[in-house]
KEPAZA-384793 format. One record per atom (N, C-alpha, C, O): x, y, z; atom name; residue number from 1. Coordinates in steps of 0.2 Angstrom, whole numbers, plus 5000, padded with zeros to 4 digits. Layout:
<nodes>
+------+------+------+-------+-----+
:    u :    v :    w : atome : num :
+------+------+------+-------+-----+
:    X :    Y :    Z :    CA : NUM :
...
+------+------+------+-------+-----+
</nodes>
This chain:
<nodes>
+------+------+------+-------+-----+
:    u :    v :    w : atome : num :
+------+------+------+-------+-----+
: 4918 : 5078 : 4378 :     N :   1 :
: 4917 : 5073 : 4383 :    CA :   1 :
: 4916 : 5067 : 4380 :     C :   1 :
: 4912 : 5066 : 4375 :     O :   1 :
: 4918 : 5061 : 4382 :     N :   2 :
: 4918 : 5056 : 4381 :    CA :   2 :
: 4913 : 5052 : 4382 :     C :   2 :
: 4909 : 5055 : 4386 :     O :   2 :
: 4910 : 5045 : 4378 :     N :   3 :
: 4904 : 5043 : 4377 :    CA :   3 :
: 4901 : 5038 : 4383 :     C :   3 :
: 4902 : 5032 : 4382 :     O :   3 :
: 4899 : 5038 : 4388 :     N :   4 :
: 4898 : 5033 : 4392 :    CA :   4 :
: 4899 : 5027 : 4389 :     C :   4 :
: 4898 : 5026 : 4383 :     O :   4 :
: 4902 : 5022 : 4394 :     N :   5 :
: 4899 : 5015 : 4393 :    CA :   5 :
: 4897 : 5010 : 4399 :     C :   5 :
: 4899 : 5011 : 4405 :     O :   5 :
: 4893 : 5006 : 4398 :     N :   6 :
: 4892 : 5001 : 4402 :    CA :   6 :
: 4896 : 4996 : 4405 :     C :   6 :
: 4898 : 4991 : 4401 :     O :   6 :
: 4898 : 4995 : 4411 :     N :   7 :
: 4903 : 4989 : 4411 :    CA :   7 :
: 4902 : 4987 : 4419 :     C :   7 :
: 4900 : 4989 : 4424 :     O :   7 :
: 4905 : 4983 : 4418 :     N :   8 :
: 4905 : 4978 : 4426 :    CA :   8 :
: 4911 : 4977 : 4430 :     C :   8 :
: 4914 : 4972 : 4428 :     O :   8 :
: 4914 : 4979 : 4434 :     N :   9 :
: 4919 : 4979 : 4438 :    CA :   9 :
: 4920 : 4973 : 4444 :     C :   9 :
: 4918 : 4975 : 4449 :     O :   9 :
: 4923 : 4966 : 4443 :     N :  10 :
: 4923 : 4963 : 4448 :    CA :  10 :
: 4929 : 4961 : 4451 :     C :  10 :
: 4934 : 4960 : 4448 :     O :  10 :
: 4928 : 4961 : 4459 :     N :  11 :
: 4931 : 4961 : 4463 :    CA :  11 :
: 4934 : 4955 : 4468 :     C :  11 :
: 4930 : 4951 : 4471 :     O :  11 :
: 4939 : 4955 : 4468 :     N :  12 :
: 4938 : 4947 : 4473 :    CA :  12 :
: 4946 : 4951 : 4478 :     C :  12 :
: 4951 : 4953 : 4475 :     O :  12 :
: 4943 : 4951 : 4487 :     N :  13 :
: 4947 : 4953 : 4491 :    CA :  13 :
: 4949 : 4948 : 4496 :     C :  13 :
: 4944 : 4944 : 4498 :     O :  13 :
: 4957 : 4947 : 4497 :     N :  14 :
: 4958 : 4942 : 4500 :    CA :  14 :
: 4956 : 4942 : 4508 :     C :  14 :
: 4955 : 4937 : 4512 :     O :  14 :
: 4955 : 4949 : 4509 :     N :  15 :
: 4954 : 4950 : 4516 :    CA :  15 :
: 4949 : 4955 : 4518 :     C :  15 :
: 4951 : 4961 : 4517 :     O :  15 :
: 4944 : 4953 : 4522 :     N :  16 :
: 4939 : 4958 : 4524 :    CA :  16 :
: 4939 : 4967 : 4526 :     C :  16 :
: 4935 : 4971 : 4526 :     O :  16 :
: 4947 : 4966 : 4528 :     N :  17 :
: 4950 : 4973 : 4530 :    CA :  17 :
: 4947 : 4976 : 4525 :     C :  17 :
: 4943 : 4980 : 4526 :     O :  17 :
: 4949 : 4976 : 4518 :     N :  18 :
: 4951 : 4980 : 4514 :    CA :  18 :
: 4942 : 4983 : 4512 :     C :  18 :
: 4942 : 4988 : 4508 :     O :  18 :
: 4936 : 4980 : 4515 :     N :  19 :
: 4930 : 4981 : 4512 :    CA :  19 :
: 4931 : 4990 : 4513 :     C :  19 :
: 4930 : 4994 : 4508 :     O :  19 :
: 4932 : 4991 : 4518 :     N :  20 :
: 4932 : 5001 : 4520 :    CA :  20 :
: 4935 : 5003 : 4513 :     C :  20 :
: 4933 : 5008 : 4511 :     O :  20 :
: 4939 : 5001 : 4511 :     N :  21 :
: 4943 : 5007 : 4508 :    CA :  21 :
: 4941 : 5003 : 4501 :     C :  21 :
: 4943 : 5006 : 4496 :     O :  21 :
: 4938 : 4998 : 4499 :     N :  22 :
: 4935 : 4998 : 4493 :    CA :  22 :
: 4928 : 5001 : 4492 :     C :  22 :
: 4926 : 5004 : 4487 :     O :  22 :
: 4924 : 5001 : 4499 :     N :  23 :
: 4919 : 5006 : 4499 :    CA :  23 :
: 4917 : 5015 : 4497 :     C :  23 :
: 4913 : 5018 : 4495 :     O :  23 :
: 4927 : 5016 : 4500 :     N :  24 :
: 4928 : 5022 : 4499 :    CA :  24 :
: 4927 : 5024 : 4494 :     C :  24 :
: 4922 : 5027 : 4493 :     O :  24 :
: 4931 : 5021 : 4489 :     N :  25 :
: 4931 : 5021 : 4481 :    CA :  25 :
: 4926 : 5021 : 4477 :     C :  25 :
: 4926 : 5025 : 4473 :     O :  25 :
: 4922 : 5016 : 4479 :     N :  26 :
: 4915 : 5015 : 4475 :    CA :  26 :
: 4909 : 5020 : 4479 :     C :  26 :
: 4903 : 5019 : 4480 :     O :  26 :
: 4912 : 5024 : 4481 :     N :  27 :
: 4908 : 5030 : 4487 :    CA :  27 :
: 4910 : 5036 : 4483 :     C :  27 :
: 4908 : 5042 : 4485 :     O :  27 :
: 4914 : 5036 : 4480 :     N :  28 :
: 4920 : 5040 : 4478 :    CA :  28 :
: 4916 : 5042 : 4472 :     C :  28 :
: 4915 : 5048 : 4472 :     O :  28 :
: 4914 : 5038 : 4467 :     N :  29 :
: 4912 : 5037 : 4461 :    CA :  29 :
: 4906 : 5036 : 4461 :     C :  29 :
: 4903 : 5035 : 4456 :     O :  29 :
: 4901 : 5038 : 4467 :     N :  30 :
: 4894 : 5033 : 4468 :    CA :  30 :
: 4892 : 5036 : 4463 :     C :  30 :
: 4891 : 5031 : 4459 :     O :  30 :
: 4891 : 5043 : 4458 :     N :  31 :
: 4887 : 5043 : 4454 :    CA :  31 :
: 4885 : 5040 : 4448 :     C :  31 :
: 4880 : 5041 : 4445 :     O :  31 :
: 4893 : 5036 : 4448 :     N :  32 :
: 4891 : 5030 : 4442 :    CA :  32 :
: 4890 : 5024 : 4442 :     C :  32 :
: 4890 : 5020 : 4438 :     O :  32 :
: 4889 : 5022 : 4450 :     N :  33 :
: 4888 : 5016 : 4451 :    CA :  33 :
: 4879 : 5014 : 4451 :     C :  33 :
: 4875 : 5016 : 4455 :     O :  33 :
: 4878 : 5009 : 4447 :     N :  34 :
: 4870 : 5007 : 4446 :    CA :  34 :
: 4868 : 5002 : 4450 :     C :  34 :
: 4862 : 5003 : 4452 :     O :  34 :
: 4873 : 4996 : 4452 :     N :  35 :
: 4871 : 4993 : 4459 :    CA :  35 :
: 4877 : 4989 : 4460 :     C :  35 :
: 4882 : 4988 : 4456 :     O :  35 :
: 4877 : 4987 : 4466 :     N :  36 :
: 4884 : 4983 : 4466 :    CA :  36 :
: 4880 : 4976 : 4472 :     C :  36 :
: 4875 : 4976 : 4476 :     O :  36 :
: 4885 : 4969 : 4470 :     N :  37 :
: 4883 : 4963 : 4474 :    CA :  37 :
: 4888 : 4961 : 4478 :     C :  37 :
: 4893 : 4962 : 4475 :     O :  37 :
: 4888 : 4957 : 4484 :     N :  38 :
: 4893 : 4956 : 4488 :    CA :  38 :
: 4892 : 4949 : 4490 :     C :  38 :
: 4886 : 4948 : 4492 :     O :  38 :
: 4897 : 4944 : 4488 :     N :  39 :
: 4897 : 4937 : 4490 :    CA :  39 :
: 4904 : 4936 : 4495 :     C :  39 :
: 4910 : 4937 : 4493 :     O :  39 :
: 4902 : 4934 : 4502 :     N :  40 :
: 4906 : 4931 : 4504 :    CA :  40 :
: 4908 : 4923 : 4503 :     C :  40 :
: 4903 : 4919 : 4503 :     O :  40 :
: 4911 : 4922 : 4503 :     N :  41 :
: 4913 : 4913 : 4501 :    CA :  41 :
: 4919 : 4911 : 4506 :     C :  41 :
: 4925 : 4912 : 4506 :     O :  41 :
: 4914 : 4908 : 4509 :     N :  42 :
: 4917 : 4911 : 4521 :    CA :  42 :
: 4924 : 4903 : 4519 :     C :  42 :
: 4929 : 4902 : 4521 :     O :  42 :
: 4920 : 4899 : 4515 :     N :  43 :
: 4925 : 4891 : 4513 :    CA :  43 :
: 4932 : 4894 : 4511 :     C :  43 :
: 4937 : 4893 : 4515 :     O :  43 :
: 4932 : 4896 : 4507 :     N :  44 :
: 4938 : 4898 : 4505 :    CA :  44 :
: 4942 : 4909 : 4505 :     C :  44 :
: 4944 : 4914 : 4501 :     O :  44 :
: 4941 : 4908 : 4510 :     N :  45 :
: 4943 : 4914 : 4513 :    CA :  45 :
: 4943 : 4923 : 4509 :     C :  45 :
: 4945 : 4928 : 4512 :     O :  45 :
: 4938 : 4922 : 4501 :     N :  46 :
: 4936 : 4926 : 4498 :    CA :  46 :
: 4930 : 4930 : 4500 :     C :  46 :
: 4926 : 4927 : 4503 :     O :  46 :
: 4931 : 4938 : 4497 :     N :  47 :
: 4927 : 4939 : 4494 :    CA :  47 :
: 4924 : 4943 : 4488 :     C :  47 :
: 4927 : 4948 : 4487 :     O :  47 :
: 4919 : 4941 : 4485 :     N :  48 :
: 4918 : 4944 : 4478 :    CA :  48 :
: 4911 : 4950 : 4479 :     C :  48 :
: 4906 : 4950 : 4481 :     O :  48 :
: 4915 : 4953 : 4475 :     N :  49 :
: 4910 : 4959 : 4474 :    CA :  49 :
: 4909 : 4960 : 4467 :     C :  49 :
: 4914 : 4960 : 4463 :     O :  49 :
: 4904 : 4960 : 4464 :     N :  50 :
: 4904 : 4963 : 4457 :    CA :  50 :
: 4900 : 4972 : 4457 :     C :  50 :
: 4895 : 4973 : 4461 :     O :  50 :
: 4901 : 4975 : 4453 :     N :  51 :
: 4897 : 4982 : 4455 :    CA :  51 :
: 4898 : 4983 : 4446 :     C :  51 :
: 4903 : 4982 : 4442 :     O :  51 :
: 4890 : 4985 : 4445 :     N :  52 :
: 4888 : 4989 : 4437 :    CA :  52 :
: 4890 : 4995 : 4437 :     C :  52 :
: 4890 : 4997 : 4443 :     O :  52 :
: 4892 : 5000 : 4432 :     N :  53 :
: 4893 : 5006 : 4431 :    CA :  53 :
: 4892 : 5008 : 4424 :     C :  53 :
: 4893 : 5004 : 4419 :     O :  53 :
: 4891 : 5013 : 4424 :     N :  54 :
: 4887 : 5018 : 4418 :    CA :  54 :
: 4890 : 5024 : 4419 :     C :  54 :
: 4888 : 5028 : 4423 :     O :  54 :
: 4899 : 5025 : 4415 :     N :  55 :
: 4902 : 5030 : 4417 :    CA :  55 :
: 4908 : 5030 : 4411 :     C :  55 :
: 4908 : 5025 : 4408 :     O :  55 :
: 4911 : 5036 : 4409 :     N :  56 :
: 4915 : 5036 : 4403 :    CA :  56 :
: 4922 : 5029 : 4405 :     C :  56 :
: 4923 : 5026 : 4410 :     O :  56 :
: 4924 : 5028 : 4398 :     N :  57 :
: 4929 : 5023 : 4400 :    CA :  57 :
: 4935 : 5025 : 4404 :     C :  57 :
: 4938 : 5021 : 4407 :     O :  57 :
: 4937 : 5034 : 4403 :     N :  58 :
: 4941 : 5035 : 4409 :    CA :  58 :
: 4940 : 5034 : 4416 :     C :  58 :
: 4945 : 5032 : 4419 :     O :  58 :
: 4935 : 5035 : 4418 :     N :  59 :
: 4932 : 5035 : 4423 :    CA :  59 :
: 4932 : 5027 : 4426 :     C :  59 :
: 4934 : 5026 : 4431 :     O :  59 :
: 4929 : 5022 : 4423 :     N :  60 :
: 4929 : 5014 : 4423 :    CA :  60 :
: 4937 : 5012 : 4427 :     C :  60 :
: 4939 : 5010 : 4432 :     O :  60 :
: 4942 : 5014 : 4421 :     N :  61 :
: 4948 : 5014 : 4421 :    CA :  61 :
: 4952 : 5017 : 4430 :     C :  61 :
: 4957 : 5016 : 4432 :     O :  61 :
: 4946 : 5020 : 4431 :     N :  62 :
: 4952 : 5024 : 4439 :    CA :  62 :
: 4946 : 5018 : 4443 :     C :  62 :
: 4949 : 5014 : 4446 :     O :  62 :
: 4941 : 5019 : 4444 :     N :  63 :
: 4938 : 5017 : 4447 :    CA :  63 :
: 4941 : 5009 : 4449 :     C :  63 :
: 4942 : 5007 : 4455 :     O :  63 :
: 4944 : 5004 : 4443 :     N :  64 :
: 4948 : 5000 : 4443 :    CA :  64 :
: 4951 : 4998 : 4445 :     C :  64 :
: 4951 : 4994 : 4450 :     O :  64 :
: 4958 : 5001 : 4441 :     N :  65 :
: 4963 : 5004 : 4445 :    CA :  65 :
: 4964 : 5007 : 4452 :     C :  65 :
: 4970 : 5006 : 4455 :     O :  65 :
: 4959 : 5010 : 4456 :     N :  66 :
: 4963 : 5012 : 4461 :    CA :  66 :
: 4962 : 5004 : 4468 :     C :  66 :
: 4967 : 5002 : 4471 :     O :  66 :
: 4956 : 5003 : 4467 :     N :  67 :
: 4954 : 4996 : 4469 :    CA :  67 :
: 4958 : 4991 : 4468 :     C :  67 :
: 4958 : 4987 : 4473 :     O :  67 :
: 4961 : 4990 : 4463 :     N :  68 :
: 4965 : 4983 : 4462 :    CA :  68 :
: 4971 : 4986 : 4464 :     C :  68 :
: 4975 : 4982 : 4463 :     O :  68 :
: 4975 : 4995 : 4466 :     N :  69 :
: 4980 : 4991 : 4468 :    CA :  69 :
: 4980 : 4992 : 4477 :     C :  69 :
: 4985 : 4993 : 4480 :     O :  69 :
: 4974 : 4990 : 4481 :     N :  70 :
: 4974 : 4990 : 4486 :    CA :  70 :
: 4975 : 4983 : 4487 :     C :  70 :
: 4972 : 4979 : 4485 :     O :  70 :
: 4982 : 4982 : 4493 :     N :  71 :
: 4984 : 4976 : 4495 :    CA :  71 :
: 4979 : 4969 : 4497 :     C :  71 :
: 4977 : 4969 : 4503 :     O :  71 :
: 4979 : 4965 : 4494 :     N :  72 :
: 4976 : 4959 : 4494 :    CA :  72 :
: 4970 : 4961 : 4488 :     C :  72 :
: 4965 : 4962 : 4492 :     O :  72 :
: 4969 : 4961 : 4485 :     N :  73 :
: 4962 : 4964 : 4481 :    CA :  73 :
: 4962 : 4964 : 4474 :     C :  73 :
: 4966 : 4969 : 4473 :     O :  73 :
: 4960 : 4961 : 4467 :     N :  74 :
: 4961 : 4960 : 4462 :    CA :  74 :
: 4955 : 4961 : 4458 :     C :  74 :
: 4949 : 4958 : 4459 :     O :  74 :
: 4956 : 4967 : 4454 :     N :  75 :
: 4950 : 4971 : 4450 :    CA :  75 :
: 4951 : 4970 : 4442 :     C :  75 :
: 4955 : 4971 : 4438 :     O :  75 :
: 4945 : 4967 : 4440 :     N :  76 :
: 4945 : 4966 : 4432 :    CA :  76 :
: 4939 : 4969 : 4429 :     C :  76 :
: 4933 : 4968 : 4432 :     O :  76 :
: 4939 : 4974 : 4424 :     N :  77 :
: 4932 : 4977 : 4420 :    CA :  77 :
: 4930 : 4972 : 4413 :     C :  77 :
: 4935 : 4970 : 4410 :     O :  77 :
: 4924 : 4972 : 4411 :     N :  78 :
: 4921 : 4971 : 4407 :    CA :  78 :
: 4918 : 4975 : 4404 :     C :  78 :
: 4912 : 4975 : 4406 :     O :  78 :
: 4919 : 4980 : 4399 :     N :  79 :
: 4915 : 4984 : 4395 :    CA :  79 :
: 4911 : 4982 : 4391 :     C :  79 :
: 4913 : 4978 : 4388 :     O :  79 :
: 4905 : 4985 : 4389 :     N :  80 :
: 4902 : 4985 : 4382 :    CA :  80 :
: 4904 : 4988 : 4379 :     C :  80 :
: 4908 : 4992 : 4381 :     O :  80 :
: 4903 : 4986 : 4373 :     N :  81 :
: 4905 : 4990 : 4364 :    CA :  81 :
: 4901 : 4993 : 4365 :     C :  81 :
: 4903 : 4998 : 4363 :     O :  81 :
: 4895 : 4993 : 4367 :     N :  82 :
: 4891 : 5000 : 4364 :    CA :  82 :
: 4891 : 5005 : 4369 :     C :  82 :
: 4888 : 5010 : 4368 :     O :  82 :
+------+------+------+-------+-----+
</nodes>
């Protein structure tokens, strides 16, 4: 089994639709998620999420990935080295 790492996964959707089905996702995964924050920025038509997670880097990698390839929705991770 691989080493956990800590990492930050954020989020920026272009469209509100998409919140259900990024919820799914990070519902999907709840056990490694440690908190997540939700900013709308109603001026310019985003929204940003960032959500912590404490889960191996495969895991980080799907959790990522399945999110950003949902239509209007752009997913980038930040891991620790340690």
């Amino acid at each position: 089994m691989t080493e956990n790492r800590i990492a930050v996964i954020s989020i920026i959707a272009a469209e509100r639709s998409q919140s259900a089905k990024i919820n799914a996702v990070l519902s999907e995964f709840g056990d490694y998620v440690l908190g997540r924050m939700g900013i709308p920025y109603k001026d310019k038509s985003v929204y940003i999420i960032s959500v912590a997670v404490d889960a191996p880097a495969e895991v980080i990698n799907t959790i990522t990935g399945k999110i950003g390839q949902l239509e209007g929705v752009t997913a980038k991770t930040l891991m620790s080295k340690f």
